[in-house]
C-alpha positions as CSV (number, residue, x, y, z in Angstrom):
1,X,110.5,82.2,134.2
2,X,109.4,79.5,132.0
3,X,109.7,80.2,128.2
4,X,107.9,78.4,125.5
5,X,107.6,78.9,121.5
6,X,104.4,80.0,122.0
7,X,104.8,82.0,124.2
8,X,107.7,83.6,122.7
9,X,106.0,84.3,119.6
10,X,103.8,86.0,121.0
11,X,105.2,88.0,123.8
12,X,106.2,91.7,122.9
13,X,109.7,92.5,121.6
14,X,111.6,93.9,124.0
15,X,110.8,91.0,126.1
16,X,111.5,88.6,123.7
17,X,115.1,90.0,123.6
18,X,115.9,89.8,126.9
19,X,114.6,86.2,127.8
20,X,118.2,85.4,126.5
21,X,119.6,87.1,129.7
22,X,120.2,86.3,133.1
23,X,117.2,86.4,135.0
24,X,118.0,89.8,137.1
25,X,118.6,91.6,133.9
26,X,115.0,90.1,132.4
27,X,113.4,91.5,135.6
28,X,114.4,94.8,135.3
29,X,113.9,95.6,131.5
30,X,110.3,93.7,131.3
31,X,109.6,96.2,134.2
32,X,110.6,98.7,131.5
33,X,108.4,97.6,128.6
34,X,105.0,98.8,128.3
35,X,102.5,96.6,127.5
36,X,100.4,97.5,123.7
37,X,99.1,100.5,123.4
38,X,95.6,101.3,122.8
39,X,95.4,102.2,118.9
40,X,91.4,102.1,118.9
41,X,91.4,105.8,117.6
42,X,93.4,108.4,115.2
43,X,94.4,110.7,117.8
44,X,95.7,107.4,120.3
45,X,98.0,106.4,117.2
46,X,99.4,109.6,115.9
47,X,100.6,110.0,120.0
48,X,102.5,107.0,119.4
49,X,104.6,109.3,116.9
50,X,107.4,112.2,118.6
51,X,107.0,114.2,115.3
52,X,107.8,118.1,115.8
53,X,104.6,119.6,116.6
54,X,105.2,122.8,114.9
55,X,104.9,120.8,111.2
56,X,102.2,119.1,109.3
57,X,104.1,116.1,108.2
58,X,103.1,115.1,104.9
59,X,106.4,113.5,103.5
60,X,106.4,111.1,106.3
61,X,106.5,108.3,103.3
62,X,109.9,109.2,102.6
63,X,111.1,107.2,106.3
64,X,109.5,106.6,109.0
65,X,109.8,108.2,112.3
66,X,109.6,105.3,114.6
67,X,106.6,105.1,116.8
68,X,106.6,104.1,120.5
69,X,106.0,100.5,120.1
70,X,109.1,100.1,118.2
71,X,111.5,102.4,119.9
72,X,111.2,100.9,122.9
73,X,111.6,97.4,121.4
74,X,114.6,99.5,119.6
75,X,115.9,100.2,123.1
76,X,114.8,97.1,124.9
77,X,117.0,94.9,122.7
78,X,120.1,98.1,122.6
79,X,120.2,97.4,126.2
80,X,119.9,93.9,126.1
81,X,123.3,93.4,123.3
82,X,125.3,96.5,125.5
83,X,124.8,94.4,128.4
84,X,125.2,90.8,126.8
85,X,126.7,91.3,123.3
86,X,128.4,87.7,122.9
87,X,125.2,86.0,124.7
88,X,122.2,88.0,123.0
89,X,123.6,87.5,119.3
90,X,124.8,84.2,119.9
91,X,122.0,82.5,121.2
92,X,119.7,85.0,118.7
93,X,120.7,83.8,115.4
94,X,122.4,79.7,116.4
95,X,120.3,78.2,118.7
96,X,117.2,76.5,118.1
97,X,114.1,78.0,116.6
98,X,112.5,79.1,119.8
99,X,115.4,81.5,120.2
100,X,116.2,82.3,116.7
101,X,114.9,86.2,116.4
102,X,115.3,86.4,112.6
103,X,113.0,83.8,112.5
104,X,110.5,85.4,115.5
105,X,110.8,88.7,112.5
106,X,109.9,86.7,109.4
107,X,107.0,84.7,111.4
108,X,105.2,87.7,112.5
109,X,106.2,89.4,108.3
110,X,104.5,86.0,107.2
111,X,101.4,86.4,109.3
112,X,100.9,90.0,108.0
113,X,101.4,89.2,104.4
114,X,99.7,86.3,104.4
115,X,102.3,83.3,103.8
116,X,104.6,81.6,105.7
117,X,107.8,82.9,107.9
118,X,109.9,80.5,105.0
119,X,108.6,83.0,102.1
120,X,110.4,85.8,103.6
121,X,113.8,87.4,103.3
122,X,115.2,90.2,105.5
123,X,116.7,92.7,103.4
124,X,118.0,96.5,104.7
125,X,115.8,98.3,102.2
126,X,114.1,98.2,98.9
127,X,117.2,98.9,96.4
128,X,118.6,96.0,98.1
129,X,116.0,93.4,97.8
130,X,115.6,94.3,94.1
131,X,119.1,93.9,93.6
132,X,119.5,90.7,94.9
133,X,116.4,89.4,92.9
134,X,117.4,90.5,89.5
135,X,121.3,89.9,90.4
136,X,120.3,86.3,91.6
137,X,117.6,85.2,88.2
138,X,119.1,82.8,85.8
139,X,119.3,85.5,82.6
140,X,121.1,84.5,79.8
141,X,122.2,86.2,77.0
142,X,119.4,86.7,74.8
143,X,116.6,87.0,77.7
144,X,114.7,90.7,78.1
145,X,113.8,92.6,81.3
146,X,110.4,94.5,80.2
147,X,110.2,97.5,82.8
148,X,108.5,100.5,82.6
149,X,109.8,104.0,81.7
150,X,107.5,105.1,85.1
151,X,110.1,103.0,87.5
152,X,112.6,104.7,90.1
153,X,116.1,104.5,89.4
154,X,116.7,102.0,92.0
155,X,114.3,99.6,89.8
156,X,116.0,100.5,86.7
157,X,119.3,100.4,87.9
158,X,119.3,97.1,89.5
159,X,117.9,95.5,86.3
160,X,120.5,97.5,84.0
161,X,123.1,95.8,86.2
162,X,121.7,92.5,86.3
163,X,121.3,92.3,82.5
164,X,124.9,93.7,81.3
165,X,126.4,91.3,84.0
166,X,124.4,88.1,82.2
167,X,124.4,89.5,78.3
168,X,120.3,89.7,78.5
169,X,119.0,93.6,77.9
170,X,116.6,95.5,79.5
171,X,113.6,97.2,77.8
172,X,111.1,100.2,78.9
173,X,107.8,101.2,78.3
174,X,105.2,103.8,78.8
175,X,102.1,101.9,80.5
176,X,100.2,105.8,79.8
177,X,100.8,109.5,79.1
178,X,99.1,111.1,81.9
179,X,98.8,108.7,85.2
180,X,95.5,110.5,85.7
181,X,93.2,109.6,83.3
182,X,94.6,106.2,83.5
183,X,92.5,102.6,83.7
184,X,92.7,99.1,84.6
185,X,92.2,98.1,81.1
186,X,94.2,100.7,79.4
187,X,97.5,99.3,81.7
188,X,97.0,96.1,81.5
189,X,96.6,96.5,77.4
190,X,99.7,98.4,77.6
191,X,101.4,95.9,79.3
192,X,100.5,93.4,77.4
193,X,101.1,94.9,74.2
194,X,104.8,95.8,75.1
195,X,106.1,92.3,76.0
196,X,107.9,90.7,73.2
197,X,109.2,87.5,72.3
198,X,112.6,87.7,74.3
199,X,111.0,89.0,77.1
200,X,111.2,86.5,80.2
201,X,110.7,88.9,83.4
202,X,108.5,92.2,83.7
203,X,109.3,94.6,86.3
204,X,106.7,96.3,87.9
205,X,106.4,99.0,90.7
206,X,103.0,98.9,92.6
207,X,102.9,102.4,94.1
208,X,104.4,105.2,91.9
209,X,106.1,107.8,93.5
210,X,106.1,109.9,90.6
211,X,103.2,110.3,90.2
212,X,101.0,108.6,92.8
213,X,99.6,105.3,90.8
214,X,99.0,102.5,91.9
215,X,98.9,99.3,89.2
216,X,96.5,96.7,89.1
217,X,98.9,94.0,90.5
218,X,96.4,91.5,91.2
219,X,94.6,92.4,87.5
220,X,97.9,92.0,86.1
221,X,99.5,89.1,87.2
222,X,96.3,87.2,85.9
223,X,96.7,88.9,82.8
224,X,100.3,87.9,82.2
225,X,99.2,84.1,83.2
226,X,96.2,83.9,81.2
227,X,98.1,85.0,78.1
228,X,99.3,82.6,75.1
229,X,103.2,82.3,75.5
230,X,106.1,81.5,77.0
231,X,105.3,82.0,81.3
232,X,106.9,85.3,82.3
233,X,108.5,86.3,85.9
234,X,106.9,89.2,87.8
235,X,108.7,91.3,90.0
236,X,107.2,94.1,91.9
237,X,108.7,97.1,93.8
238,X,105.9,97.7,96.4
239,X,107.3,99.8,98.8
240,X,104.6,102.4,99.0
241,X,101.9,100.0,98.9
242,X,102.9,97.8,101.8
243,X,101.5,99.4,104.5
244,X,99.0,102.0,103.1
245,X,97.0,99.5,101.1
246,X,95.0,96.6,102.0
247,X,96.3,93.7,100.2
248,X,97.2,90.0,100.8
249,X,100.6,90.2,99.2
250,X,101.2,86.4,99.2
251,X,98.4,85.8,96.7
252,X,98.7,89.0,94.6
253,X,100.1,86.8,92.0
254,X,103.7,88.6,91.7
255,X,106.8,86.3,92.2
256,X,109.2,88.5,93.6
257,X,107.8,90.9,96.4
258,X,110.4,93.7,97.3
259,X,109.9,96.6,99.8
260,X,111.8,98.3,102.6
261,X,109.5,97.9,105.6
262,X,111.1,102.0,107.1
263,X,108.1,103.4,105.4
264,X,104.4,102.9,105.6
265,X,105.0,100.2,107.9
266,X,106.7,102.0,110.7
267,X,109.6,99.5,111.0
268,X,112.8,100.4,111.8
269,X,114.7,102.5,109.7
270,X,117.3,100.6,107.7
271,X,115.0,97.4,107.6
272,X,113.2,95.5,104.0
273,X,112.0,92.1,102.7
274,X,111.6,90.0,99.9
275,X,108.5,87.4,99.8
276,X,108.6,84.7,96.9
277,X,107.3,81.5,97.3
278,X,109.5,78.0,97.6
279,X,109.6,77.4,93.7
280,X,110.5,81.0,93.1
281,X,113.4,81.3,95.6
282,X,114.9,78.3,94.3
283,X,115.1,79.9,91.0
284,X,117.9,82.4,92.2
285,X,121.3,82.2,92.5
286,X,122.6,83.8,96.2
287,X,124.6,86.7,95.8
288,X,125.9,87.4,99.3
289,X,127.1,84.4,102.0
290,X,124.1,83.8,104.5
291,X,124.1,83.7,108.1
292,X,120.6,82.3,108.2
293,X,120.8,79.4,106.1
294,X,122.5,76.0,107.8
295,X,122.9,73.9,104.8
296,X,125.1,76.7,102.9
297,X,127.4,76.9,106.1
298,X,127.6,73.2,106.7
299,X,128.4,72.6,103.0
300,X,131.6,75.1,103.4
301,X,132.3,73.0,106.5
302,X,132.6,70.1,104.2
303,X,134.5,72.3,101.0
304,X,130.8,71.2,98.9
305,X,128.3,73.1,97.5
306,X,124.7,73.1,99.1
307,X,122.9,69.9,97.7
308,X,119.6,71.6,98.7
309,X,117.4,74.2,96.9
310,X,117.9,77.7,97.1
311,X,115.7,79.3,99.6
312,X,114.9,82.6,101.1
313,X,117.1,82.2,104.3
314,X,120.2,81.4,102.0
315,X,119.7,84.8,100.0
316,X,118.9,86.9,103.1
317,X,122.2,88.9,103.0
318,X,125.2,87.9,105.9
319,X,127.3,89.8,108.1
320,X,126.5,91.4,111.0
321,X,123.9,94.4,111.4
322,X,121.8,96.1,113.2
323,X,120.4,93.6,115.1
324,X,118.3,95.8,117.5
325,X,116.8,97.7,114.5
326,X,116.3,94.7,112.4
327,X,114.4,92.6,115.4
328,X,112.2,95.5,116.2
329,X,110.8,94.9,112.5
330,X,108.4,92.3,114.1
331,X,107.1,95.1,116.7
332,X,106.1,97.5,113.4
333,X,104.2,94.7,112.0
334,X,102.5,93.9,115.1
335,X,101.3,97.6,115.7
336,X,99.9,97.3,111.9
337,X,97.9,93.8,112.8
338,X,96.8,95.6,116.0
339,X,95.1,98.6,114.3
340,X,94.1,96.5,110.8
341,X,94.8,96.4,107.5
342,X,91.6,97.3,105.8
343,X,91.1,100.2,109.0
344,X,94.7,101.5,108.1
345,X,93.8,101.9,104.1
346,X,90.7,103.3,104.6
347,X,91.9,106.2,106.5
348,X,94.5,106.6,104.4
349,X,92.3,106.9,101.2
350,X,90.1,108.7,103.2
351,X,92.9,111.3,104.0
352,X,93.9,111.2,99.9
353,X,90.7,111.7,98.7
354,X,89.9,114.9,100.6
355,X,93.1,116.0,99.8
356,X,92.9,115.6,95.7
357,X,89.5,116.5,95.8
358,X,90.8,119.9,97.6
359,X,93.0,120.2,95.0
360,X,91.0,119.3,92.2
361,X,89.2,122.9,93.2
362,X,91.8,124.8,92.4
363,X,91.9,125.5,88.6
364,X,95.5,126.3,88.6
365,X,96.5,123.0,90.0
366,X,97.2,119.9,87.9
367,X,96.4,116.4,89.7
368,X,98.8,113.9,88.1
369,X,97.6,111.2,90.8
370,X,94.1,109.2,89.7
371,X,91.4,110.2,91.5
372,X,90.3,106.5,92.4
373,X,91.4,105.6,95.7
374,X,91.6,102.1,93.3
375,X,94.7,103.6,91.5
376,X,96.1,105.4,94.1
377,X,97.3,105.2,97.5
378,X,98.8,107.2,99.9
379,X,100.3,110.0,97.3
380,X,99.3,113.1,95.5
381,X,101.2,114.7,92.7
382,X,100.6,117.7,91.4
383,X,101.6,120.8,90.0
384,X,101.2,124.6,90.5
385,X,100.7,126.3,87.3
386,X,103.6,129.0,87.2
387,X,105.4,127.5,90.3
388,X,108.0,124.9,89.8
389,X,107.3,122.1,91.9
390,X,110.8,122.9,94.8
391,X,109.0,126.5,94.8
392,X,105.7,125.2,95.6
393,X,107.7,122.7,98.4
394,X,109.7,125.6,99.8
395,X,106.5,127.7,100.3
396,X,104.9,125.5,101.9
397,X,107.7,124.6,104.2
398,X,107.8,128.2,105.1
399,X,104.3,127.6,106.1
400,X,105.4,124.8,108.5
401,X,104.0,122.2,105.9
402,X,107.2,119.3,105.1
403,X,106.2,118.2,101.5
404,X,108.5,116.9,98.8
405,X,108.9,116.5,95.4
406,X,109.9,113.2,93.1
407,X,113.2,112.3,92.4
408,X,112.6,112.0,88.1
409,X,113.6,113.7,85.5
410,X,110.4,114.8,85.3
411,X,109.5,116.2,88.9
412,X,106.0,117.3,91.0
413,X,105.1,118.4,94.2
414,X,103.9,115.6,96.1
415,X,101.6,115.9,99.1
416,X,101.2,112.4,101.2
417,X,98.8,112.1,104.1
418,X,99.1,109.7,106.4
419,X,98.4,108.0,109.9
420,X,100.0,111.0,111.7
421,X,97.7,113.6,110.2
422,X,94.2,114.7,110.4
423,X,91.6,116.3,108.3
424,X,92.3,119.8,109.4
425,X,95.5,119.5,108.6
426,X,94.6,118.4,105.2
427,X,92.3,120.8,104.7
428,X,95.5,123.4,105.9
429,X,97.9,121.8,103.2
430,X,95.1,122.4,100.8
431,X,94.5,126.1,101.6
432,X,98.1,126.9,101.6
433,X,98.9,125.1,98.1
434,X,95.9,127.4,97.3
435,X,97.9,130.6,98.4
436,X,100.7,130.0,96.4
437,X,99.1,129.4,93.3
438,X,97.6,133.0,93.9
């Protein structure tokens, strides 16, 4: 069959894989891959998922079960490497664009994001993408990382490394006391006020698990711009707003956009980005040899250095992975474009708000999430007065409801609806937290 590179782009994964193949082999897995599902309703998209039937899923933020658009472009490109490993890797990362998957990934991440396939790095998760940004900015001694004390310990931790390895230091702030009762202004004041004059990057996480916040990005980033002062550097942890919120991440005004995509997005599980523009990639130093980027490799050819800018296919981490998981990404991202954006965040605040308003009537509950569906996302924290917070997830469990708690020092029970539940199910988690607080 005849292939172009529009047609490529736009057929559906599995297929895409196995146009490397001999023709027989094509045949006889495109006669295995279903064509789109129909998302047009809730019920059509939670069928998509082989959760266990006998929970209510409402930790499903922690990682994703994958739904049946991506398994079977999982399995469509699994069968396509067992058959043809030499062939299907070969002529999926070195041949021309057309045939470049990578590439096919980051173009269909792009589109979704709103930039270009260029602004996008394939990372394995979050941690990593972070890593690699603070790792890879010019620091020097003297320079200051202004965090918050709010961030996970993957955000903290990658920027205590970064910093001790350069001689630059890392501060932390409170941007509020209780997430709750907190406001546009009052974090961006806070913000503000806590960046000093060594201070060259802030590092910000969009989503809180913690507590269920979600900043201001957009506010913020023209905050930091419009102030007097030296220009700052935002990076942003926004794995648990990709996915459940609708937002153009490309003109959000961060710098350095970092999120595993094994989430809210569906994608496959062991599978992350980073999005910075041109200018901000070529601020970085690589930390890991790329098998994406041909000037790096052709400059070892010749024992030079690359005479061209840093980009975001020369810090896309090398070596060999999970190629069948990490081409599937572009199927996740399509199932997301298919259903929308704005549909997907409105039933997710939908879902939130019933459930913190079902809270909210229970006076021995505490809400530490805000009850804006402008502050928050797809997470509610809270705590059971008299219950620790694993008590109040181990109860529920034995109700056949999976909750969670947050990983901080501080820790609450978190309850996080999504695309695979419904109302009544809500309405069920809500009842039984009611139970236990007696």
């Amino acid at each position: 069959m005849g292939l172009t590179r529009r047609s490529f782009l736009t057929a559906p994964t599995a297929l895409a894989a196995t146009s490397l193949l001999p023709a027989g082999l094509l045949s006889a897995l495109a006669a295995e891959t279903p064509a789109s599902p129909d998302l047009s309703d809730w019920d059509k998209v939670r069928a998509q998922f082989v959760l266990d039937p006998a929970y209510m899923h409402f930790a499903s933020f922690f990682i994703a079960s994958h739904p049946a658009p991506v398994r079977e472009a999982i399995e469509g490109y699994r069968r396509a490497i067992d058959a043809n490993p030499f062939l299907v890797i070969e002529r999926g990362l070195f041949e021309d664009d057309a045939h470049n998957m990578p590439l096919q990934v980051r173009t269909e991440i792009g589109r979704y994001l709103g930039g270009r396939a260029e602004d996008v790095c394939l990372t394995p998760n979050t941690t990593t993408g972070l890593a690699l940004v603070y790792h890879g900015l010019p620091l020097k001694p003297g320079d200051e990382v202004l965090c918050t004390t709010h961030d996970h310990y993957s955000h903290h931790e990658s920027i205590r490394l970064a910093t001790e390895r350069a001689g630059a230091s890392m501060r932390k702030i409170p941007l509020f006391a209780d997430a709750a009762s907190a406001s546009t202004d009052s974090l961006i004041a806070a913000l503000l006020a806590g960046i000093g004059p060594k201070t060259r990057v802030v590092g910000l996480t969009w989503v809180h698990s913690s507590s269920g916040i979600r900043l201001p990005i957009r506010e913020i980033s023209a905050a930091l711009r419009a102030r007097n002062g030296a220009p700052l550097l935002l990076v942003v942890d926004g794995v648990h707003g990709l996915g459940s919120t609708d937002e153009t991440i490309a003109t959000m005004g961060c710098d350095y956009f970092c999120a595993g995509t094994h989430k809210w997005m569906f994608a496959p599980r062991g599978t992350g980005l980073i999005w910075a523009n041109a200018d901000n990639w070529a601020r970085l130093h690589p930390m890991i040899p790329s098998f994406s980027d041909w000037d790096q490799y052709t400059a070892w050819e010749k024992n030079e250095k690359p005479a061209s800018p840093n980009n975001a296919n020369r810090m896309s981490p090398g070596g060999f992975v999970a190629y069948d998981h990490q081409w599937a990404t572009a199927a996740a991202f399509r199932m997301h474009q298919q259903m929308g954006p704005a549909r997907v965040a409105a039933r997710i605040r939908s879902l939130n708000d019933q459930c913190k308003t079902g809270l909210a009537e229970n006076p021995r509950v505490k809400i530490h999430t805000p009850k804006s569906g402008d502050l928050s996302a797809g997470l509610v924290s809270f705590e059971v007065e008299g219950v620790k917070p694993a008590d109040v997830v181990k109860q529920l469990l034995a109700r056949n409801i999976v909750a969670s708690t947050s990983p901080y020092a501080i820790t609450y029970a978190r309850l996080a609806p999504s695309l695979v539940n419904t109302p009544e199910e809500v309405e069920r988690a809500v009842r039984a937290v009611r139970e236990i607080s007696g």
